[in-house]
C-alpha positions in Angstrom: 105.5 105.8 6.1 105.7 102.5 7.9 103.0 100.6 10.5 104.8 102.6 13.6 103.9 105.7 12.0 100.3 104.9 11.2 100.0 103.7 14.6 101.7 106.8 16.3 100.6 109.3 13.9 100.3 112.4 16.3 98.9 109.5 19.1 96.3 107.7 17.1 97.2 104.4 19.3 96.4 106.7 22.6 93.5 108.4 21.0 92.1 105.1 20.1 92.9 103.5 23.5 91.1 106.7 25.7 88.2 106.6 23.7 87.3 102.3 24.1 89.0 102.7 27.3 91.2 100.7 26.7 95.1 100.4 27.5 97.4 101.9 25.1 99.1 98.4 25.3 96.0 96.5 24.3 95.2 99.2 21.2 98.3 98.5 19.6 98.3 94.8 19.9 94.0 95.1 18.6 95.8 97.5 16.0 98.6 95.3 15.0 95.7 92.5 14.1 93.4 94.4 12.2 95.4 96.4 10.1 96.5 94.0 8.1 92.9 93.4 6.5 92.5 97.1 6.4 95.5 98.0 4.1 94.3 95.3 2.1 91.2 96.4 1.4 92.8 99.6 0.9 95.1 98.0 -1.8 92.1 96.3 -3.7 90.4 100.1 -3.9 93.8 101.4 -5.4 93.9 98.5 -7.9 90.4 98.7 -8.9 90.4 102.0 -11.4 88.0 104.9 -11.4 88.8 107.2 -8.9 90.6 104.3 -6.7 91.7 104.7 -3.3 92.5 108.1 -3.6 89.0 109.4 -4.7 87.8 107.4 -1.5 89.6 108.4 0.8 88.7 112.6 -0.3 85.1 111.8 -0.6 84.9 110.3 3.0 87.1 113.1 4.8 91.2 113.2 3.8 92.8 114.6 6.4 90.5 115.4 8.8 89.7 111.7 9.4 93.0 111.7 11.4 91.7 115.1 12.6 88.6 113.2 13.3 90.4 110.4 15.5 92.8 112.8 17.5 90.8 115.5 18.2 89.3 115.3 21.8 85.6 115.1 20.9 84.4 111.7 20.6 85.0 110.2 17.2 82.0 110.3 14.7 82.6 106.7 13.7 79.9 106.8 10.8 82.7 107.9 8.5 85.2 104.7 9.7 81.9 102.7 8.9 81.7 104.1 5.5 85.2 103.4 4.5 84.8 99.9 5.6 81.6 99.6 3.9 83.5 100.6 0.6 86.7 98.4 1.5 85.1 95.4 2.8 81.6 95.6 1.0 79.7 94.0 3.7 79.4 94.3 7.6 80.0 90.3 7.1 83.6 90.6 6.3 84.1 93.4 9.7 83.0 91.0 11.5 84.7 88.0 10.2 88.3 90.6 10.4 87.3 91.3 13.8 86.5 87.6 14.8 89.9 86.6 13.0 92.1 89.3 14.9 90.1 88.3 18.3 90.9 84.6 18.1 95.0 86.0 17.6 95.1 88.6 20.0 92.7 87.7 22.7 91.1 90.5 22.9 87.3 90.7 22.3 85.6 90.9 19.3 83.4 93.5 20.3 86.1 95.7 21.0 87.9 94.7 17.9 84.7 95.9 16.2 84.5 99.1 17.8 88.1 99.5 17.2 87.9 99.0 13.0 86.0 102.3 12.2 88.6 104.5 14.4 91.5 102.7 12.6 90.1 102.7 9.1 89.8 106.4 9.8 93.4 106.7 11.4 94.8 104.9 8.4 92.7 107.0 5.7 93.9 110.2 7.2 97.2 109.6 7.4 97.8 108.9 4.4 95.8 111.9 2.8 97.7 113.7 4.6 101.0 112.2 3.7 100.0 112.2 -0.1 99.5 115.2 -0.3 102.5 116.1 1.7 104.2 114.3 -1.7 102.3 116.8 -4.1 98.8 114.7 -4.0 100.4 111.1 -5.4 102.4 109.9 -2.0 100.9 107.0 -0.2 97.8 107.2 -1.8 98.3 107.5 -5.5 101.3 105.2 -5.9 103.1 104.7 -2.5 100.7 102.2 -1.0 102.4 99.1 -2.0 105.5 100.3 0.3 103.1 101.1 3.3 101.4 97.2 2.4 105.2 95.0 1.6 103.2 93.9 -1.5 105.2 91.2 -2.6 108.9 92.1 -1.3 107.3 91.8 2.3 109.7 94.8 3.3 107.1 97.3 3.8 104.6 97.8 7.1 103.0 94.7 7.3 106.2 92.8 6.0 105.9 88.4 7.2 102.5 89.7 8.9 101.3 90.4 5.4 102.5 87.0 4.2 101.0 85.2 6.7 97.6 86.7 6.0 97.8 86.2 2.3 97.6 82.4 2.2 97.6 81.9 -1.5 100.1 84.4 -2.0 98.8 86.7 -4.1 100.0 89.6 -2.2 96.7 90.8 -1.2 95.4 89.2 2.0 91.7 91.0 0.9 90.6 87.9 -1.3 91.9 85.3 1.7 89.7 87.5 4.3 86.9 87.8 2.2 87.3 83.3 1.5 87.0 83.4 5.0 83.8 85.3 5.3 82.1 83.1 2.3 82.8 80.1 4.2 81.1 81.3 7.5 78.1 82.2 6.1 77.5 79.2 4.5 
C-alpha cells in the first residue's frame, strides 16, 4: 500500500472533497500535507508496546472507519477526533499540523482542521482493512514502516517524510510535536 492508495482507497480523496465541499484537487493537495504528521503519529503508537497501533485502530472502528468516510451519510467525525486525540495527545498539536500544512499548501487552516478527523479515519481504515487482508499483521502489525519510508525514504511519504523529520530520526511525530511546545510558550 503506498500514499496513492490511501488517498484513492475506494474515493476517499472525493469523499473527503464532497463532504468540505471542497475540490477533489484541493483535498489531495490538503491530504498530501497532512498526512505526513498523521502516519507519524501512527508510527509512534506502533512503537510504543501494549496493544500499539493495531489495538487502536480496532477499538476506534477498523474497517468501517473507511466505511465511515465513503459511505454517503455524513461522516461521524467524533471517531477521526478520537484517533487524533490518541496520536497527537492534544488538540494543540491538530492545530499546530493543520497551521503547518496551511502555511505549505495555502489552503485554510480551518479547512485543514476539518479535513484531519476524515483523513485520520481514511488512513485507520485502510489499513485495518489491508491488515487483515494479510492475515491480521499487514500494515498494521508490521508493514507500517513501508506505508511511512521510515528511514530508506522509499515508502509513501518517501523525501516528504525527510523533510518533515528535521532531526532525522525517522519519525517526523517528535519534530511536529517541538513545534507545538514552542507555540505555546
Amino acid at each position: 500500500m503506498n500514499l496513492s492508495d490511501i488517498l484513492g482507497q475506494a474515493g476517499g480523496i472525493e469523499s473527503m472533497a464532497k463532504e468540505l465541499g471542497v475540490s477533489p484537487a484541493i483535498a489531495q493537495q490538503g491530504a498530501e500535507a497532512l498526512l505526513p504528521a498523521i502516519l507519524g503519529g501512527f508510527q509512534k503508537q506502533a512503537q510504543g508496546g501494549g496493544e500499539g497501533l493495531g489495538g487502536l485502530i480496532a477499538g476506534l472502528g477498523g474497517g468501517g472507519l473507511l466505511d465511515a468516510v465513503l459511505g454517503s451519510q455524513p461522516t461521524p467525525v467524533g471517531q477521526g477526533n478520537d484517533i487524533l486525540g490518541q496520536i497527537f495527545g492534544s488538540k494543540d498539536v491538530s492545530r499546530t499540523v493543520a497551521g503547518h500544512a496551511a502555511g505549505q499548501t495555502g489552503i485554510d487552516a480551518g479547512l485543514l482542521k476539518k479535513m484531519l478527523p476524515l483523513l485520520a479515519m481514511l488512513v485507520a481504515g485502510a489499513m485495518a482493512k489491508q491488515g487483515g487482508a494479510k492475515g491480521g499483521g499487514g500494515v498494521v502489525g508490521g508493514g507500517l514502516g513501508d506505508l511511512i519510508g521510515g528511514g530508506g525514504g522509499s515508502g509513501a511519504l518517501g523525501s516528504l517524510g525527510k523533510l518533515i523529520d528535521r532531526n532525522g530520526d525517522g519519525n517526523p511525530l517528535d519534530d511536529i510535536l517541538g513545534m507545538a511546545g514552542k507555540l505555546k510558550g
